[in-house]
N, C-alpha and C positions, 0 to 999 in steps of 0.2 A: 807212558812211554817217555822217554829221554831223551835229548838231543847230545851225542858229543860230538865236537868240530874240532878241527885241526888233528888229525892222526896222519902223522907221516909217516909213509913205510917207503922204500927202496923200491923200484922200479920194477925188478924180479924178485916180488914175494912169494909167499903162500896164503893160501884161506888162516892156516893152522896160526903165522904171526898175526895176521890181521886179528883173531882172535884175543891173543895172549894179550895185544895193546888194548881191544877193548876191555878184557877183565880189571888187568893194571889201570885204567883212568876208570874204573868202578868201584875199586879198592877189594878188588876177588869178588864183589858179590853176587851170588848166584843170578846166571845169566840165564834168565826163558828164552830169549831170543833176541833177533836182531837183522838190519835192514842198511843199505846200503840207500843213504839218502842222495848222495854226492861223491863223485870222484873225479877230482882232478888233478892235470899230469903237471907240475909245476917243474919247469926246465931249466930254469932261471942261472943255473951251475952247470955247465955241457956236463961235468965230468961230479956230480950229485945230483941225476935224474930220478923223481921220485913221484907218488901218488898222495896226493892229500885227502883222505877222506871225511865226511858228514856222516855218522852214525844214531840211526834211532835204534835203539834199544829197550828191551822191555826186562827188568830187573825186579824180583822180589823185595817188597816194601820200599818202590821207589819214594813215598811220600815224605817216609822217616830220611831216604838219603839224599832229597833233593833239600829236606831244611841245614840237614850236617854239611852240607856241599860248599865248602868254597872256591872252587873254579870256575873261573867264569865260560868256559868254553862247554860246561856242561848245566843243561838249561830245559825246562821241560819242553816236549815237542809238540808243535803246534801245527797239525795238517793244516793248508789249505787249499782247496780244489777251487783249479777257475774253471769258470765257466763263459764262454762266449756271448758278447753281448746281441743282443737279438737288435735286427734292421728296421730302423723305427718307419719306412716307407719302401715299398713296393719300388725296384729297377725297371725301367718297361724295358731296355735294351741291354742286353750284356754290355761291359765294360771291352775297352779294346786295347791291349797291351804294345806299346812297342819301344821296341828297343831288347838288347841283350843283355843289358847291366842285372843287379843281384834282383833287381822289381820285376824285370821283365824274365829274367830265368826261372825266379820262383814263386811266382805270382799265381800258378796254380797249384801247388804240391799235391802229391799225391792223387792227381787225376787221372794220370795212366797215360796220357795223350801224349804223344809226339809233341815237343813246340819248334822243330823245326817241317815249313812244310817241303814238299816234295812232289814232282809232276809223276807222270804214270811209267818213266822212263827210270825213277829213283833218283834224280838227279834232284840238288839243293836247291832251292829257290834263291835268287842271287838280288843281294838289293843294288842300287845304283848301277853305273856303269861296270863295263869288264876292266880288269886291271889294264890291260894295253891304253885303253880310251882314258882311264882314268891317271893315268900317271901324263899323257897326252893333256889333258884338261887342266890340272892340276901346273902342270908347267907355265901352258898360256897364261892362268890366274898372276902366277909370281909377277910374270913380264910387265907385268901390265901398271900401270902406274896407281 
């Protein structure tokens, strides 16, 4: 399998160009197949909005065309799978989250859980003071030398 990078297409393409770019950076050579490694939207021109893609491809006698190959943007592809490193000691206590910021919103993904709680009424659980008290509090702090 192959790796080619940097294939720009236009924002509203089709499967049908994305194809034709891969044949052209393979020089026509018969394509088995192919894999969309990467895409991203580079925006960088408001008015040249386009997709940059990472292409693995699988191509008859890639061996022979990876030594004729001089582009450097096409290069043999290299999986590799991570994997999670294991918890070298035992938690006795769950961890306890707080705050709102990007740790505390996504600190469990994918759990299914509500992370905001809620009394039996539906109503949001409110931290510190209510706004009246707290613009009240907030003011005395100023005054204050």
């Amino acid at each position: 399998m192959i790796r080619i990078s940097q294939i720009k297409l236009p924002a509203e393409h089709t499967k049908v160009q994305l194809e034709q770019k891969i044949k052209k950076a393979v020089h026509h050579a018969p394509l088995k197949s192919y894999q969309i490694f990467k895409r991203s939207l580079d925006a960088r021109k408001k008015d040249q909005i386009s997709y940059v893609y990472t292409i693995d491809a699988e191509i008859e006698r890639e061996s022979v065309f990876l030594k004729r190959n001089k582009n450097p943007r096409i290069t043999k592809a290299e999986r590799k799978e991570y994997r999670l490193p294991r918890c070298r000691k035992e938690i006795p206590v769950r961890p306890v989250v707080i705050g709102m910021g990007p740790a505390g919103l996504f600190c469990r993904p994918g759990s299914g859980k509500s992370r905001v709680k809620t009394d039996s009424s539906g109503a949001r659980e409110t931290r510190g003071r209510e706004n009246e008290g707290r613009r009240g509090f907030l003011g005395k702090r100023k005054s204050q030398p």
